[in-house]
N, CA, C and O atoms as a CHARMM CRD file, in Angstrom:
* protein
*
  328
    1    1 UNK  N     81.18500 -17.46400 219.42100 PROA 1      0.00000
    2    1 UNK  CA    82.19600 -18.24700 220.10100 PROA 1      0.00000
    3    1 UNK  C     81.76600 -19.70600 220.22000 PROA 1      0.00000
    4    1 UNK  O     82.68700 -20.49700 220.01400 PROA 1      0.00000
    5    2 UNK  N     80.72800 -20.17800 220.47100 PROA 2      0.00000
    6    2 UNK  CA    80.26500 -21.52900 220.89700 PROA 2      0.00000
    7    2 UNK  C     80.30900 -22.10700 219.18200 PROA 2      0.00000
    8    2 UNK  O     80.01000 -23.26600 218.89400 PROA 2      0.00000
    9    3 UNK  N     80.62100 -21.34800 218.42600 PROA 3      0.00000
   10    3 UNK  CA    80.77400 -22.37600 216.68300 PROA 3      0.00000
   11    3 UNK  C     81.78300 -22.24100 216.38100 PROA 3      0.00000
   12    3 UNK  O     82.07600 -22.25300 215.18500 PROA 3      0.00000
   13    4 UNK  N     82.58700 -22.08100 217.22900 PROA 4      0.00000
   14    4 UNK  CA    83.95300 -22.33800 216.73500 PROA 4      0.00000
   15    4 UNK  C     84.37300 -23.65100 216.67400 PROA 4      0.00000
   16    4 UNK  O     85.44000 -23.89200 216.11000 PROA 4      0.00000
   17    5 UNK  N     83.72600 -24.52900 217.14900 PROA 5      0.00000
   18    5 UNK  CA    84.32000 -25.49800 217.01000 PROA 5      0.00000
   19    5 UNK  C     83.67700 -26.51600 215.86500 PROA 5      0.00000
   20    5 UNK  O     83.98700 -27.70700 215.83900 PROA 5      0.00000
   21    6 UNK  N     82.91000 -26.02100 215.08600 PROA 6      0.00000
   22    6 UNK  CA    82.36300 -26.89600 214.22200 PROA 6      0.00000
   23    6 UNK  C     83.24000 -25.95100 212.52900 PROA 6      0.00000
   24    6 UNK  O     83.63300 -26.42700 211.46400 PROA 6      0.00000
   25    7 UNK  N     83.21800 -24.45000 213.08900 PROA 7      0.00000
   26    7 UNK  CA    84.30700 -23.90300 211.57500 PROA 7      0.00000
   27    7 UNK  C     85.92700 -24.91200 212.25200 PROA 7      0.00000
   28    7 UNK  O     86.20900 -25.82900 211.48100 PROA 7      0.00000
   29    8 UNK  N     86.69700 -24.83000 213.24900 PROA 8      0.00000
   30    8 UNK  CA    87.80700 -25.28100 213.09800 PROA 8      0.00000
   31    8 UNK  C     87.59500 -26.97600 212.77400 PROA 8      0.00000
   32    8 UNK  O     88.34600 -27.50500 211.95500 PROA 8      0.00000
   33    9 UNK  N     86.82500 -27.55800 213.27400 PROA 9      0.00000
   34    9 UNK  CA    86.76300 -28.72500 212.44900 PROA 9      0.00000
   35    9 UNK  C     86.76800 -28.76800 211.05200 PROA 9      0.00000
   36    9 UNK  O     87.63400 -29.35900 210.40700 PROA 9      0.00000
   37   10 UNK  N     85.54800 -27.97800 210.41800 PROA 10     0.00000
   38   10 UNK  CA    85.59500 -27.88400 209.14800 PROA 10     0.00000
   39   10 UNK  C     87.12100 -27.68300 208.37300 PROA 10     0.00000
   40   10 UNK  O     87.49600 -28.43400 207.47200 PROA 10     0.00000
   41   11 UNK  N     87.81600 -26.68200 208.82600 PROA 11     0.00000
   42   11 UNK  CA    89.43000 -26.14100 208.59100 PROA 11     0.00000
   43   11 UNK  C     90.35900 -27.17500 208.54000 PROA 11     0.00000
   44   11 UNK  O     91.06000 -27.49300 207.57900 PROA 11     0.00000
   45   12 UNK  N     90.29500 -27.85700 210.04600 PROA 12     0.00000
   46   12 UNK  CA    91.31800 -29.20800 209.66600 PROA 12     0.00000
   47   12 UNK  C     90.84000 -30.16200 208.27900 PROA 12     0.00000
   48   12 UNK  O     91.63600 -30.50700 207.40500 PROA 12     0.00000
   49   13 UNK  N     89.32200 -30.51200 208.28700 PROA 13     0.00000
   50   13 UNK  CA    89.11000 -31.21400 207.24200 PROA 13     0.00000
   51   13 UNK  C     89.53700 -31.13800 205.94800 PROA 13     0.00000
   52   13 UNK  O     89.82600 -32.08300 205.21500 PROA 13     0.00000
   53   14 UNK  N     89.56500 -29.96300 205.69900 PROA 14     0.00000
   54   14 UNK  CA    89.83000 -29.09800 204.19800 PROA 14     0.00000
   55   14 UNK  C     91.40200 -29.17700 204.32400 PROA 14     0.00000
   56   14 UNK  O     91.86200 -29.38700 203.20200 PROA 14     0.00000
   57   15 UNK  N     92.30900 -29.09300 205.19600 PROA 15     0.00000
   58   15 UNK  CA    93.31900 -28.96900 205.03900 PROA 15     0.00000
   59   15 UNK  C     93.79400 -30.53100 205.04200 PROA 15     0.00000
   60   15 UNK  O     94.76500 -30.74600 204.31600 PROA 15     0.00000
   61   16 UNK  N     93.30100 -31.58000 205.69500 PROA 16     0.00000
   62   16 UNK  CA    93.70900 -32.86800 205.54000 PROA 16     0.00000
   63   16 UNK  C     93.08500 -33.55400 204.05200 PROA 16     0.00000
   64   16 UNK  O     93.62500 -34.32800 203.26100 PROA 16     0.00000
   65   17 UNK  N     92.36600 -33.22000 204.04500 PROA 17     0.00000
   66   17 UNK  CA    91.32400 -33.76100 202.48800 PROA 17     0.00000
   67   17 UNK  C     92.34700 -33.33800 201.09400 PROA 17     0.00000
   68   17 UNK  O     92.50300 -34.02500 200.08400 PROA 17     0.00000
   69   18 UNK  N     93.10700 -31.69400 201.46800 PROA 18     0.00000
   70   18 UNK  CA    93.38600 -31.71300 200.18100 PROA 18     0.00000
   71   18 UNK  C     95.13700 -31.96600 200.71100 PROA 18     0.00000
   72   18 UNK  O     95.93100 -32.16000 199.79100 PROA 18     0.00000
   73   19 UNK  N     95.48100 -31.96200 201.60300 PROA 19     0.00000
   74   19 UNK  CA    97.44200 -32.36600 201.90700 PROA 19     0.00000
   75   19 UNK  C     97.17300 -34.02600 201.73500 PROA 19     0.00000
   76   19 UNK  O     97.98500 -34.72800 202.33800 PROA 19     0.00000
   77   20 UNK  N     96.15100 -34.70500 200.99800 PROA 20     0.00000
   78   20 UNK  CA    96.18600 -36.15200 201.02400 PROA 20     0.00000
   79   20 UNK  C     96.81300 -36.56000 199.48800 PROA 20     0.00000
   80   20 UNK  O     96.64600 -37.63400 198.90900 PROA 20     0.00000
   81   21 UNK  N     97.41400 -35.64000 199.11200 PROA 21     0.00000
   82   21 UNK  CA    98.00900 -36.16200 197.52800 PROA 21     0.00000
   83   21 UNK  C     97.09800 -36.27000 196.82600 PROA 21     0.00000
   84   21 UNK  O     96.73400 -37.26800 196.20400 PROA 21     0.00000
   85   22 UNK  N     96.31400 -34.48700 196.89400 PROA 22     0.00000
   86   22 UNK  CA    95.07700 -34.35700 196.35500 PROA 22     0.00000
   87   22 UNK  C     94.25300 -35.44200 196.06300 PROA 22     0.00000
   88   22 UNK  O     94.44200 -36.43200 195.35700 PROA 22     0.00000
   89   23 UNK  N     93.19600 -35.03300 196.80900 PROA 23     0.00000
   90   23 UNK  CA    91.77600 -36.00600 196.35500 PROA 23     0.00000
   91   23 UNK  C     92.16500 -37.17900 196.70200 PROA 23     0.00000
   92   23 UNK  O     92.11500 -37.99000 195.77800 PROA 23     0.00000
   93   24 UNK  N     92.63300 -37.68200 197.95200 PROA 24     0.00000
   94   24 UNK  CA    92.78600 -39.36100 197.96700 PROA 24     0.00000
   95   24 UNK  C     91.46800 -39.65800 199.09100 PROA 24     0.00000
   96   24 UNK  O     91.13200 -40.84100 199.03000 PROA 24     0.00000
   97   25 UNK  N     90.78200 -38.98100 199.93600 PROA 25     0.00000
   98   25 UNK  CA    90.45000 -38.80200 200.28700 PROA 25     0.00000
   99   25 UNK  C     88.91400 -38.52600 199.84900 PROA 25     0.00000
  100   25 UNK  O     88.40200 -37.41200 199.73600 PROA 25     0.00000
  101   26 UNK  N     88.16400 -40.02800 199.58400 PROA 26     0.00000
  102   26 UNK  CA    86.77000 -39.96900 198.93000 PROA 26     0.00000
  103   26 UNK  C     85.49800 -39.11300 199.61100 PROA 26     0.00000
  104   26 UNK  O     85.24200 -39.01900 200.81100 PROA 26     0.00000
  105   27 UNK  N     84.76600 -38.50600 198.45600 PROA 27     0.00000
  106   27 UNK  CA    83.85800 -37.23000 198.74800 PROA 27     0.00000
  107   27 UNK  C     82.79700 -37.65800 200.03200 PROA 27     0.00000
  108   27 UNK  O     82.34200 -36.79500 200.78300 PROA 27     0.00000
  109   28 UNK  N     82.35900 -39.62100 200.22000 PROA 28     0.00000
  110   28 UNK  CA    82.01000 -39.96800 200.89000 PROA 28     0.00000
  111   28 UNK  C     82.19200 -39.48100 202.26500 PROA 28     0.00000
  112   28 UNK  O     81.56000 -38.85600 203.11700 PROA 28     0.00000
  113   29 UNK  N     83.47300 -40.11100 202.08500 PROA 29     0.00000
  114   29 UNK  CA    84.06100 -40.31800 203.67800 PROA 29     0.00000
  115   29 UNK  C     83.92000 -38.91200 204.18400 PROA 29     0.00000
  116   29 UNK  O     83.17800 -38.72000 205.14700 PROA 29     0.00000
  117   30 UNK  N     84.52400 -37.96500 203.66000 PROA 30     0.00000
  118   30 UNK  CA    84.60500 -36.02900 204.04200 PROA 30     0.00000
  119   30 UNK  C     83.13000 -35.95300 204.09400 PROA 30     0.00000
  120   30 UNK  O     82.72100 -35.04400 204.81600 PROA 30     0.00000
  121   31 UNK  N     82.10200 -36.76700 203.43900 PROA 31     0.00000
  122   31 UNK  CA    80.66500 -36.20200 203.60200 PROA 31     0.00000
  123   31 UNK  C     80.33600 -36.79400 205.14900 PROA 31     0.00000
  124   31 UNK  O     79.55500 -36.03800 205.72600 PROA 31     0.00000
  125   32 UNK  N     80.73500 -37.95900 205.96300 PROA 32     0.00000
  126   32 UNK  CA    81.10200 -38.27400 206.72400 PROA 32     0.00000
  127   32 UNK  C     81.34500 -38.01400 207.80200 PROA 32     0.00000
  128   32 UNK  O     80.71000 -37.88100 208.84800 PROA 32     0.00000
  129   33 UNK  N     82.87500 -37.90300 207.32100 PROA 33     0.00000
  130   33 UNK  CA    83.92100 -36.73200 208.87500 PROA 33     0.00000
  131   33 UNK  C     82.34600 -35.79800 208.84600 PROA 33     0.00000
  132   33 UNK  O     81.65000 -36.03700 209.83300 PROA 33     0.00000
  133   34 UNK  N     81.93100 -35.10600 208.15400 PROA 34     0.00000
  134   34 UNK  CA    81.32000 -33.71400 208.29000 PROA 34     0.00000
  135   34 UNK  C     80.37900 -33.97500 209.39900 PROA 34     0.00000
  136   34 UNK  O     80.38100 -33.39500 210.48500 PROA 34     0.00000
  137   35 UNK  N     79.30600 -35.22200 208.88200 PROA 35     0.00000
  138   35 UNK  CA    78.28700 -35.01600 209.73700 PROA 35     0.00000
  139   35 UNK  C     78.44400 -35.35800 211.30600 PROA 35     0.00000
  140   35 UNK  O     77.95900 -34.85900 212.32200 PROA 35     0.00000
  141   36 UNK  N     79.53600 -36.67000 211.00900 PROA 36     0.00000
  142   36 UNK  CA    79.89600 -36.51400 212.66800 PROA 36     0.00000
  143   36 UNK  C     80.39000 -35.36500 213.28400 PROA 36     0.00000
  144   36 UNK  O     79.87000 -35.26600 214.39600 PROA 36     0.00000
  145   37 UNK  N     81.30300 -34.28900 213.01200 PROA 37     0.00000
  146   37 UNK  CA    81.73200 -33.30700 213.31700 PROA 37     0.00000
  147   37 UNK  C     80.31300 -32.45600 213.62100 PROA 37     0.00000
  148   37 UNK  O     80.15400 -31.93800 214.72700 PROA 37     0.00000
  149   38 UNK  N     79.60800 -32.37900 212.89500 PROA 38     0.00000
  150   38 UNK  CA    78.13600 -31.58000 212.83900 PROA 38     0.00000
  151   38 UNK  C     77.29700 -32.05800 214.33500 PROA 38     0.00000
  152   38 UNK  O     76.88600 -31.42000 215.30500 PROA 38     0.00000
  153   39 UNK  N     77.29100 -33.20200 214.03600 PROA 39     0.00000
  154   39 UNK  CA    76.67200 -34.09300 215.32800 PROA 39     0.00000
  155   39 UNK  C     77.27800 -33.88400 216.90900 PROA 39     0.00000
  156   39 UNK  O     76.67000 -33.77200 217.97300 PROA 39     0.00000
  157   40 UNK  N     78.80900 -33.87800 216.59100 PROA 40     0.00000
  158   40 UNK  CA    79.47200 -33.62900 217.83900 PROA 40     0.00000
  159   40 UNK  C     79.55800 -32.18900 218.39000 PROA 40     0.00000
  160   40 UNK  O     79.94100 -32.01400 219.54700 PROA 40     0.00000
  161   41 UNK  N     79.20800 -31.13400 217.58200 PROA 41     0.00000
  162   41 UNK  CA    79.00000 -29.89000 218.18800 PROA 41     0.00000
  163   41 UNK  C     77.60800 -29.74100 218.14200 PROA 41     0.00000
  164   41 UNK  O     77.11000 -28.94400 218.93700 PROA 41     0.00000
  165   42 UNK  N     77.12000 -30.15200 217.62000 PROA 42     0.00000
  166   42 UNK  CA    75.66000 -30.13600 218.14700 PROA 42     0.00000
  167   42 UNK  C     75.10900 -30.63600 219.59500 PROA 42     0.00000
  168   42 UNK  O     74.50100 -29.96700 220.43000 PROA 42     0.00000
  169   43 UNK  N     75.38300 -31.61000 219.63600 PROA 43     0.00000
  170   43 UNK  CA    75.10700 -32.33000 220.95000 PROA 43     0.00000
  171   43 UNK  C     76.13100 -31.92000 221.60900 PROA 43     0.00000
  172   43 UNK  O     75.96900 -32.70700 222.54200 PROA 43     0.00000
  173   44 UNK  N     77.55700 -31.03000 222.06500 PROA 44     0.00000
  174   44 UNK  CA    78.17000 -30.94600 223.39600 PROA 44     0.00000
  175   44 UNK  C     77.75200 -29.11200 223.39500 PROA 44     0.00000
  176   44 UNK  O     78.08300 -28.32800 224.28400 PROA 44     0.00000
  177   45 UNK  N     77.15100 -28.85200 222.45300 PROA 45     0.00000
  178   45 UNK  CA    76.20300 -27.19700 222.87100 PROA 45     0.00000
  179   45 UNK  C     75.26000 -27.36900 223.57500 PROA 45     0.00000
  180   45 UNK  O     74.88700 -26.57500 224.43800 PROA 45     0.00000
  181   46 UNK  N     74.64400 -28.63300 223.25500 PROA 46     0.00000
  182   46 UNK  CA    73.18400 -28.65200 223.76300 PROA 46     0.00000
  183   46 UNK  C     72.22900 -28.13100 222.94600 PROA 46     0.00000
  184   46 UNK  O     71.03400 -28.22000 223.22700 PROA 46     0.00000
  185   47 UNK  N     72.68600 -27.52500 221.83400 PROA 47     0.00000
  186   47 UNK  CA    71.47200 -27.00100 220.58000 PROA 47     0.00000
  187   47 UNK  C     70.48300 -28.06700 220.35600 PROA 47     0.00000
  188   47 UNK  O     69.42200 -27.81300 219.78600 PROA 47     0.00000
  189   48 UNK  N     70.86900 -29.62800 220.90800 PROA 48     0.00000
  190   48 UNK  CA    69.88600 -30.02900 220.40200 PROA 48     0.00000
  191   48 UNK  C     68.47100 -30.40800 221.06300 PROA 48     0.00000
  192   48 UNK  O     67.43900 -30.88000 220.58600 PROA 48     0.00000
  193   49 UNK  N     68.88700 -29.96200 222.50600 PROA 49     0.00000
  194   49 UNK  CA    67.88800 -29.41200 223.40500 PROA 49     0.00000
  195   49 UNK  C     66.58000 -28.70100 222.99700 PROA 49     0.00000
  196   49 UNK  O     65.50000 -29.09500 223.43800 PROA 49     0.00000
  197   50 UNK  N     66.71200 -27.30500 221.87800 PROA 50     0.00000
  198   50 UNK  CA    66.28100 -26.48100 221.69600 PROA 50     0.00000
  199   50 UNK  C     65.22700 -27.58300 220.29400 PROA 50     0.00000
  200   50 UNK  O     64.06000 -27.96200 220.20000 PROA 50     0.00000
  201   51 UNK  N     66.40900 -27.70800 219.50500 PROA 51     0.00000
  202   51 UNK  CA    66.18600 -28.19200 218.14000 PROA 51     0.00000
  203   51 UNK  C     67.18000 -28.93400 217.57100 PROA 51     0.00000
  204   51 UNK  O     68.35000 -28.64200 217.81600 PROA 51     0.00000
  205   52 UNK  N     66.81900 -30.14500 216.61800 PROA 52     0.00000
  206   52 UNK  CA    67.42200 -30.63900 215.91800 PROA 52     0.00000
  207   52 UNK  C     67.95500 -30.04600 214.77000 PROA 52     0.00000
  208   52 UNK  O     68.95300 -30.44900 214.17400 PROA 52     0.00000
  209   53 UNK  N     67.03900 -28.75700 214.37200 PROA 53     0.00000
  210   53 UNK  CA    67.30700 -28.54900 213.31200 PROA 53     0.00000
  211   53 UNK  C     68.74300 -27.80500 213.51900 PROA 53     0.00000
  212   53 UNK  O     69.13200 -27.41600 212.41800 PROA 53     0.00000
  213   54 UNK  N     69.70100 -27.46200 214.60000 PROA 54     0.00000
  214   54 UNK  CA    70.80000 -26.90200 214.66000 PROA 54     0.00000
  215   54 UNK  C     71.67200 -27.66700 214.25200 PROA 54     0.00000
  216   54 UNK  O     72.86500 -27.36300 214.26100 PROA 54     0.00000
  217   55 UNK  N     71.11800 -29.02600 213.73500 PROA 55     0.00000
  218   55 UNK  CA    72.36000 -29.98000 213.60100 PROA 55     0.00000
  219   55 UNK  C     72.69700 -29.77100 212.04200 PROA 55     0.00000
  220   55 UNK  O     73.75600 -30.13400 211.53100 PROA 55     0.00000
  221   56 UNK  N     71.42400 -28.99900 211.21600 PROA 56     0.00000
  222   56 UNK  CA    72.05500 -28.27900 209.59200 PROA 56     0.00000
  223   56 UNK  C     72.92500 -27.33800 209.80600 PROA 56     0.00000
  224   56 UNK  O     74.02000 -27.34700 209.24500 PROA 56     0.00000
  225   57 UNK  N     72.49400 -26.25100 210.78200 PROA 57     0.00000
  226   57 UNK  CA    73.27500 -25.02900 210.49600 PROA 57     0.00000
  227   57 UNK  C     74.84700 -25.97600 211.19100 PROA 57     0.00000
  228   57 UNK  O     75.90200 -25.80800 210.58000 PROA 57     0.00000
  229   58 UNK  N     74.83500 -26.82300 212.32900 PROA 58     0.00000
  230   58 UNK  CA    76.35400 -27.12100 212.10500 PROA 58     0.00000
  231   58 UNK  C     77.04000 -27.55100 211.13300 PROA 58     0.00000
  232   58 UNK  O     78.24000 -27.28500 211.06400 PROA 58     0.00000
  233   59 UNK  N     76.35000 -28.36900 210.10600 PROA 59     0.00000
  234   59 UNK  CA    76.63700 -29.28000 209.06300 PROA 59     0.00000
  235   59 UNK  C     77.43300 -28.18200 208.00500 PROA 59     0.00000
  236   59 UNK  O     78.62000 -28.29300 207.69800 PROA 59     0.00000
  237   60 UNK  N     76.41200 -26.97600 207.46000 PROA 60     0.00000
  238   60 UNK  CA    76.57200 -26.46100 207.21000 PROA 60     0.00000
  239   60 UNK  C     77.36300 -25.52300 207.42700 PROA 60     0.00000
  240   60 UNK  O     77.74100 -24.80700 206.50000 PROA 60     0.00000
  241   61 UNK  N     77.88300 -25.28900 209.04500 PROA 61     0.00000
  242   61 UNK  CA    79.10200 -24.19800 209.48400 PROA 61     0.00000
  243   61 UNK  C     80.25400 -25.08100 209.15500 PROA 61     0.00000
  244   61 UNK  O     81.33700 -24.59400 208.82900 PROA 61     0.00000
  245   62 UNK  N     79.99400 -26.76400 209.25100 PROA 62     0.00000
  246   62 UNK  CA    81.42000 -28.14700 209.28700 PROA 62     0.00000
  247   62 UNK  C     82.11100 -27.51800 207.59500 PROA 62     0.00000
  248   62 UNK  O     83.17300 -26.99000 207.26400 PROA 62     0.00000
  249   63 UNK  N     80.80100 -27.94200 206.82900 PROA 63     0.00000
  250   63 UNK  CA    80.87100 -27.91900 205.24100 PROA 63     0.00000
  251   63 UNK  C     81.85000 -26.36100 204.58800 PROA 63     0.00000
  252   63 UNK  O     82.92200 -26.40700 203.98400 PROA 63     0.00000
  253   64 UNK  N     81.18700 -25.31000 204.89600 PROA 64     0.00000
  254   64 UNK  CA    81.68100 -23.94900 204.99600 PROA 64     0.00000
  255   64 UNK  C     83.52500 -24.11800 205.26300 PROA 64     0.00000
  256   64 UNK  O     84.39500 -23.57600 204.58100 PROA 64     0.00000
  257   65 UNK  N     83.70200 -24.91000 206.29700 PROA 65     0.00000
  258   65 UNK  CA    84.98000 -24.34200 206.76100 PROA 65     0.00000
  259   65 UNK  C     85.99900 -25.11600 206.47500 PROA 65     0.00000
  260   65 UNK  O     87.18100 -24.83800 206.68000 PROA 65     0.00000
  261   66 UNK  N     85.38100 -26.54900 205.78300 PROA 66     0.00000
  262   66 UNK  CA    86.21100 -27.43300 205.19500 PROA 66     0.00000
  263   66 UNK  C     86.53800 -27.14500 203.45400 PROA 66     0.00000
  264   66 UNK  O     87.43400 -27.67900 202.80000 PROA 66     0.00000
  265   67 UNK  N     85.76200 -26.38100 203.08000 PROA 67     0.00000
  266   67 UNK  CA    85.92100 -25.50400 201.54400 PROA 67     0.00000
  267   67 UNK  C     86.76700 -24.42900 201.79200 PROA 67     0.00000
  268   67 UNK  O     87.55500 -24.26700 200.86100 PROA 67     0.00000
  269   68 UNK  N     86.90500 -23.57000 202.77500 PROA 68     0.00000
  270   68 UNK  CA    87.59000 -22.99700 203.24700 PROA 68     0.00000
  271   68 UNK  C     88.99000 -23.55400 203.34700 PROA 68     0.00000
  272   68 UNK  O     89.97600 -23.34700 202.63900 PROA 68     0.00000
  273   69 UNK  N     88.79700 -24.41400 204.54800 PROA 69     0.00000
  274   69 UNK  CA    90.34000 -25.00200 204.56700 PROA 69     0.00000
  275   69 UNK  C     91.10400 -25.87900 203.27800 PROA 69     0.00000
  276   69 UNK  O     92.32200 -26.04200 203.20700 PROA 69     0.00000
  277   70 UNK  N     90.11600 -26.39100 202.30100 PROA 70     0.00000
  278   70 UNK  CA    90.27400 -26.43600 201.09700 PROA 70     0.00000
  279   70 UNK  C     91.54500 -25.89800 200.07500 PROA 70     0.00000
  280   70 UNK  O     92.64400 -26.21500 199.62100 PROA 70     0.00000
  281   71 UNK  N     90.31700 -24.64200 200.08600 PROA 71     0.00000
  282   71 UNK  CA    91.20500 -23.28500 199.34200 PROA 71     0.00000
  283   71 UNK  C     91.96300 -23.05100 200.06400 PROA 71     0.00000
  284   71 UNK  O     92.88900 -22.56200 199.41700 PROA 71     0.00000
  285   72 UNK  N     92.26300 -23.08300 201.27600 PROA 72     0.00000
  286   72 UNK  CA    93.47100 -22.31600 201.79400 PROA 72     0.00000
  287   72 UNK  C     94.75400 -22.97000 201.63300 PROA 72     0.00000
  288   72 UNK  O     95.90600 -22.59900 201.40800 PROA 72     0.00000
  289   73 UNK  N     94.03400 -24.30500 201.86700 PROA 73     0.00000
  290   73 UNK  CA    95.59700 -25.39600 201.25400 PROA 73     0.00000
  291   73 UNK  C     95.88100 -25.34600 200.23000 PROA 73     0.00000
  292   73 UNK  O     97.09700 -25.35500 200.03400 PROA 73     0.00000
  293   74 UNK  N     95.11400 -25.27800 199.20100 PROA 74     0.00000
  294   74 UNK  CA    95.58700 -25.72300 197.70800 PROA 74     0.00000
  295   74 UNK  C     96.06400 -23.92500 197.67800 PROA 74     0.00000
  296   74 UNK  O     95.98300 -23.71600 196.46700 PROA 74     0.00000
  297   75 UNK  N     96.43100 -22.78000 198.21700 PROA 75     0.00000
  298   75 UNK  CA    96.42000 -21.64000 198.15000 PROA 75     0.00000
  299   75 UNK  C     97.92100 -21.41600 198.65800 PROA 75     0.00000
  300   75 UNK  O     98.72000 -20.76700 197.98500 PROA 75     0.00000
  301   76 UNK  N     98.23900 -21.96900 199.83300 PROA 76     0.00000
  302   76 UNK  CA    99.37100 -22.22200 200.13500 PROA 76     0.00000
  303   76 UNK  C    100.09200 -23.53800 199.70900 PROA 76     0.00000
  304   76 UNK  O    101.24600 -23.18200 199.46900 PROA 76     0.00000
  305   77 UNK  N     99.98800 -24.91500 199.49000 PROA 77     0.00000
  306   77 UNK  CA   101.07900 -25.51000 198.64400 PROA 77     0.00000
  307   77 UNK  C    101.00800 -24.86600 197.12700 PROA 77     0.00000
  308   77 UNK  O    102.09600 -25.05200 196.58200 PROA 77     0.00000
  309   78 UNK  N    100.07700 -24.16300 196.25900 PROA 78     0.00000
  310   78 UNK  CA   100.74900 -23.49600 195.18200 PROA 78     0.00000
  311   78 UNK  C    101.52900 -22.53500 195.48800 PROA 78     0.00000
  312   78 UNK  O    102.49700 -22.57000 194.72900 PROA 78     0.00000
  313   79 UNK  N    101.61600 -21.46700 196.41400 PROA 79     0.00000
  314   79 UNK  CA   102.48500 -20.30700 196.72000 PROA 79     0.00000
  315   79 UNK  C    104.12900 -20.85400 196.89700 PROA 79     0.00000
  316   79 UNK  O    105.14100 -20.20000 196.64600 PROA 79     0.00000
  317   80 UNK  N    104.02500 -22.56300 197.52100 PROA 80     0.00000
  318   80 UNK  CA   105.27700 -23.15500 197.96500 PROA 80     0.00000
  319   80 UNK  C    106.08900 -23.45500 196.75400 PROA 80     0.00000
  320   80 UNK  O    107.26900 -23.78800 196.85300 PROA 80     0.00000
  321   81 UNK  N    105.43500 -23.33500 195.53900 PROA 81     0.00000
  322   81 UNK  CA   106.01200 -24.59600 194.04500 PROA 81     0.00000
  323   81 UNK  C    106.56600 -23.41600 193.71500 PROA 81     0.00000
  324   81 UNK  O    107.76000 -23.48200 193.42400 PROA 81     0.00000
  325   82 UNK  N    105.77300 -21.75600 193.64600 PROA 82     0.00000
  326   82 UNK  CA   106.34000 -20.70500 192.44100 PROA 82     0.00000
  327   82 UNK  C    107.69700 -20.31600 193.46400 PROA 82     0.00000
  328   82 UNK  O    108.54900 -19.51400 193.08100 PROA 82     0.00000
C-alpha cells in the first residue's frame, strides 16, 4: 500500500507521454518526471530515513508503471481506430 503512489505516478506518466501525439514528449524530460516522482515518494515515506537506496527501488517502481501506462495507452487508442 505505501507504493502506490510511486506505480500510480508511473501510470499517469505513461499515459500522458504516449496521449502526447505519440512521442512528443522527450525521453529526457519522462527520465525526469521519473526521478522527481521517485524522490517525492521516497521522502513523504520516510524510506529515506532507513536508506537512500529506496530512492532506486522507487525509481524503478516510477519507471515500471510508466511502461505500463505506456502499453496500456497505446493498447487502448489502437482498440479505439479498429
Amino acid at each position: 500500500m505505501i507504493e502506490l503512489f510511486p506505480a500510480v505516478f508511473g501510470i499517469s506518466l505513461g499515459f500522458v507521454w504516449m496521449d502526447r501525439r505519440r512521442h512528443t514528449m522527450p525521453w529526457i524530460v519522462m527520465t525526469f518526471a521519473m526521478a522527481i516522482g521517485a524522490i517525492v515518494a521516497t521522502w513523504t515515506s520516510g524510506e529515506f530515513a532507513i536508506s537512500w537506496m529506496f530512492l532506486a527501488v522507487d525509481f524503478a517502481i516510477v519507471a515500471g508503471g510508466a511502461l505500463a501506462g505506456a502499453i496500456l495507452s497505446a493498447y487502448l487508442s489502437r482498440s479505439q481506430t479498429l
